[in-house]
Every structure is written in structure tokens, then in C-alpha cells.
ChimeraX commands (.cxc) that place a marker at each C-alpha (Angstrom):
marker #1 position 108.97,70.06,122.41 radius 0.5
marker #1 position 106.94,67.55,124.67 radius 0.5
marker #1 position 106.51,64.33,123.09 radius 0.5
marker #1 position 103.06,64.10,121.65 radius 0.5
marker #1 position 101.29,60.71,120.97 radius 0.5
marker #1 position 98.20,60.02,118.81 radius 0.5
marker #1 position 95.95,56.60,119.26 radius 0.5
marker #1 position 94.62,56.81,115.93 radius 0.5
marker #1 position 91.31,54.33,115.12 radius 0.5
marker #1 position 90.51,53.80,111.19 radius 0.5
marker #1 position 87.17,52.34,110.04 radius 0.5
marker #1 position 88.38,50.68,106.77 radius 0.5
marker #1 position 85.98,49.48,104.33 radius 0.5
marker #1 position 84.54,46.37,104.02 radius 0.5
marker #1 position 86.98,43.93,102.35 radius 0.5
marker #1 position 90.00,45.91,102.25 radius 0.5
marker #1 position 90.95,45.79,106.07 radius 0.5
marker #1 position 94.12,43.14,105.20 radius 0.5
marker #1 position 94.73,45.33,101.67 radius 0.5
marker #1 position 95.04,48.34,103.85 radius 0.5
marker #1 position 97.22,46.79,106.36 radius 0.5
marker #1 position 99.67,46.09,104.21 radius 0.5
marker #1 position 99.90,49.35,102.54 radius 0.5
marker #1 position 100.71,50.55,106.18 radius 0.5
marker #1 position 103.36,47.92,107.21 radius 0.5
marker #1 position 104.80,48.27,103.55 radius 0.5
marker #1 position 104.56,52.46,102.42 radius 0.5
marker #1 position 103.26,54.29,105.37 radius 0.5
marker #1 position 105.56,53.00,108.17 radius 0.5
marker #1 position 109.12,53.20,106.65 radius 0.5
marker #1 position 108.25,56.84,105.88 radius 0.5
marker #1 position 107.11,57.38,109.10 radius 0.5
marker #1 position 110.05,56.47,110.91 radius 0.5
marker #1 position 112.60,57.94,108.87 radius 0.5
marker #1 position 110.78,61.19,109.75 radius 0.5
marker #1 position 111.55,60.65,113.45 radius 0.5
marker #1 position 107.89,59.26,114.68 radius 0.5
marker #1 position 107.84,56.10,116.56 radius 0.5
marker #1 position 105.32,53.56,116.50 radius 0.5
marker #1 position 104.30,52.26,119.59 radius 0.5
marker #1 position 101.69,50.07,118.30 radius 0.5
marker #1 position 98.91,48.74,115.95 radius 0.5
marker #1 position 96.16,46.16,116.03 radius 0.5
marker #1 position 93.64,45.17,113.96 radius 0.5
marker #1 position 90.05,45.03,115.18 radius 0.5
marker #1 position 88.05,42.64,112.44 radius 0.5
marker #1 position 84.88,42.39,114.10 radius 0.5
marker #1 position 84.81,46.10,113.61 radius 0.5
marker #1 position 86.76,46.51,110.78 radius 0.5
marker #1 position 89.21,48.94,112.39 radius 0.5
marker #1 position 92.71,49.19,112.10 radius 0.5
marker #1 position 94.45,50.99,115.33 radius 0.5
marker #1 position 97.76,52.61,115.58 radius 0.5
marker #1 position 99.96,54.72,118.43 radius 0.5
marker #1 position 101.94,57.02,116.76 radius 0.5
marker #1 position 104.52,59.60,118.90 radius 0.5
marker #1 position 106.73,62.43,118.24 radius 0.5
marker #1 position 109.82,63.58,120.38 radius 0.5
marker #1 position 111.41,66.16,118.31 radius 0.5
marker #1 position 112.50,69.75,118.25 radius 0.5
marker #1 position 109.14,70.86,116.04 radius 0.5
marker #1 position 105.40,70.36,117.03 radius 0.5
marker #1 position 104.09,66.77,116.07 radius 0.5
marker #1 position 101.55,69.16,113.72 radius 0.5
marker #1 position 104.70,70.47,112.13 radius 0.5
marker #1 position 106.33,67.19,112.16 radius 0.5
marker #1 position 102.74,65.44,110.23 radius 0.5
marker #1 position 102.78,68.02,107.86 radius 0.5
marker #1 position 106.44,67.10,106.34 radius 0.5
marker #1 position 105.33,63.68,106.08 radius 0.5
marker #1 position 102.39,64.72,103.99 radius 0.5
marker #1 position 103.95,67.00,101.69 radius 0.5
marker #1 position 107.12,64.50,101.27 radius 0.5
marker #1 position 107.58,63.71,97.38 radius 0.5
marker #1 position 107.91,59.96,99.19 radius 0.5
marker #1 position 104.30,59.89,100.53 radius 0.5
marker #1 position 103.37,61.28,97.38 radius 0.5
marker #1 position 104.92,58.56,95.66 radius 0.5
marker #1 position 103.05,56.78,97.10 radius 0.5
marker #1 position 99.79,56.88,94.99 radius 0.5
marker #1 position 97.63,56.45,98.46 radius 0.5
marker #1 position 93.95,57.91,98.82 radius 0.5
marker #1 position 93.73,57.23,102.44 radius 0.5
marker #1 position 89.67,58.12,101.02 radius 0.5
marker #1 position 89.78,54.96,98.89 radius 0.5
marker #1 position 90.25,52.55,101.67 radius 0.5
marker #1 position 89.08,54.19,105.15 radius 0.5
marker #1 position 85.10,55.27,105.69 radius 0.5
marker #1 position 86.30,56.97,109.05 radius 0.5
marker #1 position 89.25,58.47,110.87 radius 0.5
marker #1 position 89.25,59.35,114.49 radius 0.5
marker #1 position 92.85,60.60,115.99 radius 0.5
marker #1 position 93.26,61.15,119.72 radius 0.5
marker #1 position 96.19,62.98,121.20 radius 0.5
marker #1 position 96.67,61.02,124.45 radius 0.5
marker #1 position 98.49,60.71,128.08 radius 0.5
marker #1 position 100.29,57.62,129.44 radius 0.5
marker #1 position 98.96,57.19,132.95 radius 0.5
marker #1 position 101.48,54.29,134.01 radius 0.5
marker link #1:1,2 radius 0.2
marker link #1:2,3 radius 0.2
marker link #1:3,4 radius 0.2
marker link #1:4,5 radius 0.2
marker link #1:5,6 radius 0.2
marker link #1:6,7 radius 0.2
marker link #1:7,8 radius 0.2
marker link #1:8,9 radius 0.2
marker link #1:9,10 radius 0.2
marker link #1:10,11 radius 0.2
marker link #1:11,12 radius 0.2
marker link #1:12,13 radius 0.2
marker link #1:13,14 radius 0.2
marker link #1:14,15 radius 0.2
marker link #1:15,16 radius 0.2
marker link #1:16,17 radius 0.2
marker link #1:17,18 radius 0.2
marker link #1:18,19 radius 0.2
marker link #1:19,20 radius 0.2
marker link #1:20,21 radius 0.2
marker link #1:21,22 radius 0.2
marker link #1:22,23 radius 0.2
marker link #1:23,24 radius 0.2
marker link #1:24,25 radius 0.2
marker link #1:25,26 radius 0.2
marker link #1:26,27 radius 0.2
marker link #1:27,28 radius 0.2
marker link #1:28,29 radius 0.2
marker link #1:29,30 radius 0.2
marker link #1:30,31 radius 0.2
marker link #1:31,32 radius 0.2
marker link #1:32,33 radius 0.2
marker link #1:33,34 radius 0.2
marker link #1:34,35 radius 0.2
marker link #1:35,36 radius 0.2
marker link #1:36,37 radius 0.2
marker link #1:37,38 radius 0.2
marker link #1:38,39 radius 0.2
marker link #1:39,40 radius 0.2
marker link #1:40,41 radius 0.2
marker link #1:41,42 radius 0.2
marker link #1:42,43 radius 0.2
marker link #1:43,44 radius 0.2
marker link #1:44,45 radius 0.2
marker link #1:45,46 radius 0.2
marker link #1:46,47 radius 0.2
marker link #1:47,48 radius 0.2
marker link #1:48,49 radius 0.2
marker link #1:49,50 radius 0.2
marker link #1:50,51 radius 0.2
marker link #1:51,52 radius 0.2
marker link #1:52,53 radius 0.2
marker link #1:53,54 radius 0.2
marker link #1:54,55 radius 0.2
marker link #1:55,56 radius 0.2
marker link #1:56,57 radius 0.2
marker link #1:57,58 radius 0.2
marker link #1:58,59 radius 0.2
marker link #1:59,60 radius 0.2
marker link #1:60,61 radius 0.2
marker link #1:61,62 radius 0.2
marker link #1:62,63 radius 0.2
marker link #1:63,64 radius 0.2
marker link #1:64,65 radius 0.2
marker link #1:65,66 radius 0.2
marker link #1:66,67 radius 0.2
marker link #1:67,68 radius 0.2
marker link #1:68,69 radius 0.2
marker link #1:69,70 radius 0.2
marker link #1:70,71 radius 0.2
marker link #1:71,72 radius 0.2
marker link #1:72,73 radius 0.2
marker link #1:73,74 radius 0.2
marker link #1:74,75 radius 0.2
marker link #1:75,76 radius 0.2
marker link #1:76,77 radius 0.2
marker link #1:77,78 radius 0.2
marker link #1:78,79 radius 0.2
marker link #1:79,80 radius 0.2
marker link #1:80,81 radius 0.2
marker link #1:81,82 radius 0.2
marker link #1:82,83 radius 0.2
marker link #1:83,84 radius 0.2
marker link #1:84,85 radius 0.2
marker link #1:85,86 radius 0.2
marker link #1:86,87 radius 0.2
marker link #1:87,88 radius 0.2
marker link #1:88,89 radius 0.2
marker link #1:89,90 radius 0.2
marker link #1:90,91 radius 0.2
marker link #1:91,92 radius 0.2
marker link #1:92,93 radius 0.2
marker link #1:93,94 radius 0.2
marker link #1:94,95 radius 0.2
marker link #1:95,96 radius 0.2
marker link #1:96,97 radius 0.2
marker link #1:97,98 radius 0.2
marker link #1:98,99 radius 0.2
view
């Protein structure tokens, strides 16, 4: 399979932007990688109250394939994580390097 990347931009609500970015560093990532994705970024937008992330996939299964094992893990269970609870908006782009 090609390697698929996602720019994903989450509108967090107001006053939890540094809560949620800790959940990520500390739950969300680990998980993420020992499933095979690579993180090629993330950046927090305060003025907006967005967090930002690149997240790829450059495996033998679709990244769709590859998103839902993370999501039906008994880790990200585990987890006890409403993404609802702390994000008002989601908006995930499948993108193209150009350089």
C-alpha cells in the first residue's frame, strides 16, 4: 500500500487545549506508534484553540484498515478517552507532499 498521510486540525474546547495535549503526548501517541503510524508532526494553535497533527501510514493494509485496529485495541479502550469530551470539531485531510 501507498503511504497515506492525514493533517488532522482539532478545535478543542475552551480551557482544555494543554489537558488535551497531554492526553495525546501521554495515551494517544505511544499507541499510535506501536501500531506502525508515524508522526510527522503537531502544533498547537492557541489563538484558535486548535491542536494540529500529521499522522502517516506505510504498511501492507489501508491506513482505514490500519485506524480501525487502533480504535478497537483493548489499549485505546483503556484508555477511558471521549475524544467528544474535549474536542468541539475534527477536520482530517488526507494530503500530498509537494517538495
Amino acid at each position: 500500500m501507498p503511504k497515506t498521510t492525514q493533517l488532522r486540525t482539532y478545535t478543542v474546547r475552551e480551557g482544555l487545549l494543554d489537558e488535551w495535549v497531554e492526553r495525546w503526548r501521554t495515551e494517544i501517541l505511544p499507541l499510535r506508534l506501536e501500531l506502525g503510524f508515524t508522526i510527522d508532526g503537531a502544533w498547537v494553535d492557541r489563538a484558535r484553540n486548535q491542536f494540529m497533527w500529521l499522522i502517516s501510514y506505510d504498511g501492507p493494509e489501508p491506513f482505514t484498515d490500519r485506524n480501525a485496529r487502533y480504535w478497537a485495541s483493548p489499549k485505546r479502550k483503556a484508555m477511558n478517552l471521549d475524544p467528544g469530551d474535549y474536542l468541539l470539531h475534527t477536520d482530517d485531510r488526507t494530503v500530498e507532499p509537494q517538495l
